[in-house]
N, C-alpha and C positions, 0 to 999 in steps of 0.2 A: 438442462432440466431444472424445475424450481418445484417446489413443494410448497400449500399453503400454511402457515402456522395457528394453529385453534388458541387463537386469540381471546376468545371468552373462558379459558380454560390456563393462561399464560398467566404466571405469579408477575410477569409485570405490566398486565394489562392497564393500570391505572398509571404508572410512568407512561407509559408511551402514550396513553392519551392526554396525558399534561403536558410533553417535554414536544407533541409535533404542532401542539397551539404556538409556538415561539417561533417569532422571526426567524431567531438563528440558534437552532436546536443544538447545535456544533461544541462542544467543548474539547481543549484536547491538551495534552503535556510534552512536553523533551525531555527525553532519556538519554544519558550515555552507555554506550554500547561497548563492552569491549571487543575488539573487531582483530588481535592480534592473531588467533589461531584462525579465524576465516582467510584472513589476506593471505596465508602463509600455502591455505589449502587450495586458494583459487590460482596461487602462482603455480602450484605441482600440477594442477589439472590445465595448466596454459591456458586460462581463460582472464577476461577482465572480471577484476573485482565488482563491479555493478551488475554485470549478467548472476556472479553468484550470489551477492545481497541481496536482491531482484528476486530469485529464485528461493531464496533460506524466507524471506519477507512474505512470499507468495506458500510457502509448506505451512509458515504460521498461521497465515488469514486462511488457511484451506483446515486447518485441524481445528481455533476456535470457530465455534457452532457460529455463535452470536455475528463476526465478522462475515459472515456469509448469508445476512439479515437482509433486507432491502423492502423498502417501504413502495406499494405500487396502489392507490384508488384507496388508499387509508386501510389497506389490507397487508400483513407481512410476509413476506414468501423467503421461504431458506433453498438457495441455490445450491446446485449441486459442486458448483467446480464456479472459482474467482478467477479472472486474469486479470494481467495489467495494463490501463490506460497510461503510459509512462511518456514523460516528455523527455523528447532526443533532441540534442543539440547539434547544430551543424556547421560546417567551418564558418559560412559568413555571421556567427552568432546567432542566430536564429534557432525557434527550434517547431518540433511539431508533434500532435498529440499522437502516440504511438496505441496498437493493439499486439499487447503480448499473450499467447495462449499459456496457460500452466499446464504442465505435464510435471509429475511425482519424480521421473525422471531426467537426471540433471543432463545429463546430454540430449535426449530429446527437445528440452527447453531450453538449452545454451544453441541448437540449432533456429528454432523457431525466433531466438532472441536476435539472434545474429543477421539471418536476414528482414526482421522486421525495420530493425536499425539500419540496415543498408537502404532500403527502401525509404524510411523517410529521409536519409541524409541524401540520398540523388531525386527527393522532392521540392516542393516549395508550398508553402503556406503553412497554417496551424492546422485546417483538418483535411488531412488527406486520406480517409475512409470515411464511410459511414459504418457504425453499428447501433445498433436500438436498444441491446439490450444493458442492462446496467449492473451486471454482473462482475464490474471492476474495480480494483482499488483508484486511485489518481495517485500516482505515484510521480516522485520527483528527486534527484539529486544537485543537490546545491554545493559541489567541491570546490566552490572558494570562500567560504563563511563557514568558520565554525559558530554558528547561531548558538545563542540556547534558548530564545523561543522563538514563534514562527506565527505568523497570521497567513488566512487565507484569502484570494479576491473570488467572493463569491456573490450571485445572484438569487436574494431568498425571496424569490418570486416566480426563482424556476426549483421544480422538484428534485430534491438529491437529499439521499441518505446513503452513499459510496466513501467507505472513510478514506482519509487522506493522508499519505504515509511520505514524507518527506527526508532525508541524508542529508547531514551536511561537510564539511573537510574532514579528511582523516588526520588528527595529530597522531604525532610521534614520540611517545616521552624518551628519555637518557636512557630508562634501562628496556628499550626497545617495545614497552607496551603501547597497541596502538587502538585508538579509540574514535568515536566518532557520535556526533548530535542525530537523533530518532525523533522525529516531529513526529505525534500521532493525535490528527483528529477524527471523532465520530460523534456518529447522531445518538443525541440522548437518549431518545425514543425507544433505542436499540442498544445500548450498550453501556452500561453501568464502570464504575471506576474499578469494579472488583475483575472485570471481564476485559479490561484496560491494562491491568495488570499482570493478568494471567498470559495475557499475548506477549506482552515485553518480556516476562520470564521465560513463558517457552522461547520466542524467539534469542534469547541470550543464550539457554540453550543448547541451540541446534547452531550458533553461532561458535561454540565454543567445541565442539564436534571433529 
């Protein structure tokens, strides 16, 4: 379900109509993440560490308003509920574009993860669904580059305002703290640096929980 946003009434109606005239409306930064009390808690609950970043990533984009913005006929609509478009790797290195459902809770969405992943790893190609709607992040895990920034390959001729939330390696410092690279881009049109911020904090957070 999506609601429409009263845009003549929106304090940032004159951004969004400056920042969706641009080619590539997209701006976006790398954060380090401290990720040592997550990893600690996804090992207790016997799950892979990405199902639960995946998950903590998706509570954040589901609590800020603004990440759940989406731009449809130059109209903004605030969706009720984000999931995740995530790319899944497979052994012959390949991978394919995934659809993860959010649910609030963690087992519900560690099942729904679990077999999504299964599914595209005994497929083949990059789209093996269809869905229409564009109520998702594009999410990605990059575990052998610890980046610290990140470009996107995108086509600004096709519509997307879906930000794009990227991981990169986990280091490991001496005294066991462990950390990891936060790619986050979104459309200007939509989301300001101050709302940019807000996300990385809560999501640091609910990461340290």
């Amino acid at each position: 379900m999506k609601t429409l946003l009263d845009l003549e009434n929106w304090p940032r109606k004159e951004h969004f109509h400056f920042f969706r005239q641009f080619d590539e409306p997209f701006f976006g930064a790398t954060v380090e993440i401290d990720c040592t009390a997550a990893y600690a808690n996804s090992k207790k609950l016997d799950c892979s560490f990405f199902i639960y970043y995946l998950h903590k990533t998706l509570v954040a984009v589901n609590t800020i308003e603004p990440f759940r913005y989406r731009i449809s006929d130059d109209k903004i609509y605030i969706n009720d509920r984000i999931d995740a478009s995530a790319t899944i790797g497979r052994p012959d290195g390949t991978f394919g574009f995934s659809l993860i459902e959010y649910n609030h809770s963690f087992d519900i969405f560690k099942a729904n993860a679990l077999a999504e992943i299964e599914r595209i790893q005994t497929t083949t190609g990059l789209f093996t669904r269809s869905f229409e709607s564009d109520n998702v992040i594009h999410f990605s895990a990059i575990p052998w580059l610890n980046f610290t920034s990140l470009s996107h390959a995108r086509s600004f001729s096709a519509p997307d305002s879906c930000p794009k939330i990227s991981f990169g390696k986990m280091m490991v410092a001496e005294n066991g703290k462990r950390t990891m690279s936060m790619s986050i881009h979104v459309h200007h049109g939509l989301i300001d640096g101050l709302q940019l911020g807000s996300f990385v904090d809560y999501f640091q957070e609910i990461m340290n929980q």
